[in-house]
C-alpha positions in Angstrom: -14.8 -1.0 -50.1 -14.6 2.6 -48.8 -15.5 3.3 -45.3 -16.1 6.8 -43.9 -15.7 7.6 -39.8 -16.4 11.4 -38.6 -14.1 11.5 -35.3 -13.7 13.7 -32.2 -10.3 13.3 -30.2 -10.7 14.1 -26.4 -7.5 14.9 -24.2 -4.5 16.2 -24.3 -4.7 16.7 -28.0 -3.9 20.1 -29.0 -0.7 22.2 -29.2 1.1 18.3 -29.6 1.4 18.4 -33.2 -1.4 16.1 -33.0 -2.9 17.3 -36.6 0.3 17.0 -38.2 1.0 13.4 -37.2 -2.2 12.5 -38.0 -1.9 13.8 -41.4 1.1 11.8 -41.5 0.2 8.9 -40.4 -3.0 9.0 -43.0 -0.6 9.5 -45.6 1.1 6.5 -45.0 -2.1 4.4 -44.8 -3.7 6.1 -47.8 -6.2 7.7 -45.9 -8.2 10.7 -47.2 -9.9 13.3 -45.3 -9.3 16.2 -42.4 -8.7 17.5 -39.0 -9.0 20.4 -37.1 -8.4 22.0 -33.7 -12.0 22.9 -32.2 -12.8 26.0 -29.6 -13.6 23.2 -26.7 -9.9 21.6 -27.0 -11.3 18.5 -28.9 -9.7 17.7 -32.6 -12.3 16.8 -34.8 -12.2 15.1 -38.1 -13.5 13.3 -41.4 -11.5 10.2 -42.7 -12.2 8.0 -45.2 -10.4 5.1 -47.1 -10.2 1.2 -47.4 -12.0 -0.2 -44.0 -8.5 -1.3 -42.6 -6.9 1.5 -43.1 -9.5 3.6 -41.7 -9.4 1.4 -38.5 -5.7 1.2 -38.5 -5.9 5.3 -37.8 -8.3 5.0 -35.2 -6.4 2.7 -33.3 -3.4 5.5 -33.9 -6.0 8.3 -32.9 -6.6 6.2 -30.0 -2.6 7.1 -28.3 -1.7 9.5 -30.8 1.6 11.2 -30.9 4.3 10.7 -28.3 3.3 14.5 -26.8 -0.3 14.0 -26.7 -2.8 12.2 -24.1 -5.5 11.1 -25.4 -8.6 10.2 -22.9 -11.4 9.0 -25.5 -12.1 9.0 -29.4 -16.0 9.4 -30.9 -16.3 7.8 -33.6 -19.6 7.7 -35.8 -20.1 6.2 -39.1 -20.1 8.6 -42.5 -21.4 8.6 -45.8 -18.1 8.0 -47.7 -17.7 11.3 -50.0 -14.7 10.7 -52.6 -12.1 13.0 -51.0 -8.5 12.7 -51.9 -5.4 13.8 -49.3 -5.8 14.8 -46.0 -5.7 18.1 -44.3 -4.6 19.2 -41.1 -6.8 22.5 -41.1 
């Protein structure tokens, strides 16, 4: 069953390569969806996939790459909407 989480990264989160990994890492879960570097130093996102995986990159989200701190994640529940990949916009 395909779950859907919009996401807002607080911290230490941009200028880390913090996108990138993420894409990365939702790659190797076979998650779909996006992020994006926001004017208030936040990285928001859309992700969307299996439930576990989903959950398995929010609990990455949660610490990360090695570079970044990260000091809280929003996460609200989405209306899945089909995508396929994930960007790092």
């Amino acid at each position: 069953m395909s779950v859907a989480k919009e996401i807002r990264v607080h911290g230490r989160v941009q200028g880390v390569f913090f996108r990138d990994s993420c894409r990365q890492e939702a790659a190797r879960l076979g998650v779909a969806g996006w992020v994006t570097n926001e004017p208030d130093g936040t990285v928001a996102g859309f992700i969307e996939g299996e439930a576990d995986a989903v959950e398995a990159l929010l609990d990455w989200c949660r610490s990360g790459p090695r570079q970044a701190k990260v000091e809280k994640v929003d996460v609200t529940d989405a209306e899945p909407r089909g995508l396929s990949g994930f960007d790092a916009r």
